[in-house]
C-alpha positions as CSV (number, residue, x, y, z in Angstrom):
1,X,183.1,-25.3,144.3
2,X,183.5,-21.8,143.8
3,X,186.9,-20.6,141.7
4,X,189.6,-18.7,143.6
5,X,190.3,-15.0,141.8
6,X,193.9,-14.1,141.5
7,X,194.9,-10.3,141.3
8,X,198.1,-9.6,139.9
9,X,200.5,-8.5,142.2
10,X,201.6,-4.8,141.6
11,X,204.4,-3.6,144.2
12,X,203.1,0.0,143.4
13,X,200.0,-0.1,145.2
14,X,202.5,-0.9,148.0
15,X,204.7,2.1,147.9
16,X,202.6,4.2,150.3
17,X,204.9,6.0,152.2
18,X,208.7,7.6,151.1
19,X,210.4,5.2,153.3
20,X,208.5,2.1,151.6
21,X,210.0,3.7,148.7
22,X,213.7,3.9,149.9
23,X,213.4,0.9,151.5
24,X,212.2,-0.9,148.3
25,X,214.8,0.8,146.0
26,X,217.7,-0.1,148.7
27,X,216.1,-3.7,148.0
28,X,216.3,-3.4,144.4
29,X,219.4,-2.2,144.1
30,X,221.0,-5.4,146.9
31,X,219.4,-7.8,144.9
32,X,219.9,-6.5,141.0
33,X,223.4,-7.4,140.6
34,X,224.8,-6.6,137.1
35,X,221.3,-6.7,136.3
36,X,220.1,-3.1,135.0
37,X,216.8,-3.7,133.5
38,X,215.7,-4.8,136.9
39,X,216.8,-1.0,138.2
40,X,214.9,0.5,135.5
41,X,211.7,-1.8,136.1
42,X,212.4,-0.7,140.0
43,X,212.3,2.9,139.1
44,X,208.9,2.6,136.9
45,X,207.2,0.8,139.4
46,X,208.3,3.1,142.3
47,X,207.4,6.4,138.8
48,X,203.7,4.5,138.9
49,X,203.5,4.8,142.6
50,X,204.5,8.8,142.7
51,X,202.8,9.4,139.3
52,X,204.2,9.2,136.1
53,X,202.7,12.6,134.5
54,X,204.1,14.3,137.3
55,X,207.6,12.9,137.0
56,X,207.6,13.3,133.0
57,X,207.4,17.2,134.4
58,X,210.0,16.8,136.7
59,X,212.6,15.0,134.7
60,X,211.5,17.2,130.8
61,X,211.1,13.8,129.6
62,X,208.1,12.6,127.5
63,X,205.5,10.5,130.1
64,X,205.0,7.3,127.0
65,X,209.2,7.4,126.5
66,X,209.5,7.0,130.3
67,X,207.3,4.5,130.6
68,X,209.3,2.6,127.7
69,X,212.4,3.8,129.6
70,X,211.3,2.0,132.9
71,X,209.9,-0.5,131.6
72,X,212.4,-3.3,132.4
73,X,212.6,-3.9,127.9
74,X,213.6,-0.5,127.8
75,X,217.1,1.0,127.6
76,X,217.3,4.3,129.4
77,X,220.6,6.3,129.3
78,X,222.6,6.2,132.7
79,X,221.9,10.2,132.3
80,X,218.1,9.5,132.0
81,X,218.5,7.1,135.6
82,X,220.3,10.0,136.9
83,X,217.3,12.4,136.3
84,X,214.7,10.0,137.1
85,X,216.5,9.2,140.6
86,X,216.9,12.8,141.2
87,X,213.0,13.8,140.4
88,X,211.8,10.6,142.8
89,X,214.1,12.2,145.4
90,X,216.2,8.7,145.5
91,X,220.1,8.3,145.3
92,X,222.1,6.2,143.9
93,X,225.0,5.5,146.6
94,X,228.0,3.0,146.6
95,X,229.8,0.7,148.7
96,X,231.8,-2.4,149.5
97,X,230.7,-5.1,147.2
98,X,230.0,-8.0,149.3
99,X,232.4,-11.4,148.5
């Protein structure tokens, strides 16, 4: 019998289109909670998908530190977020928090 091959699953290759994108952030950001290494993963996989060298020129940040940065083991600052939201052409928006 032959053996089944697995490919890991990459959410990036995924993210054709800019509503994918805003759709898939607008997921991220439902199901994240308090959780804000799971934003920063979001925004490096939705980075990969747009191109990372091109948003390391859009942001004046350094393409390795944002990949660190949005990594989900990262840290970014809220002001690095900011800029990297910004660049991807995404915003950050409030409302109610659901009970």
């Amino acid at each position: 019998m032959g053996g089944v091959k697995l490919k890991r699953w990459d959410s990036a290759e995924h993210l054709k289109t800019e509503e994918d994108i805003a759709l898939y952030f607008e997921a991220c950001l439902e199901e994240a909670g308090d959780d804000a290494a799971f934003i920063a993963k979001s925004l490096g996989i939705i980075a990969r998908a747009r191109g990372m060298t091109q948003l390391a020129k859009d942001t004046g940040l350094g393409r390795e530190s944002l990949y660190k940065a949005l990594s989900g083991e990262g840290n970014p600052s809220f002001a690095t977020i900011l800029k990297v939201t910004k660049a991807l052409g995404l915003r950050l928006h409030g409302g109610p928090a659901h009970a």
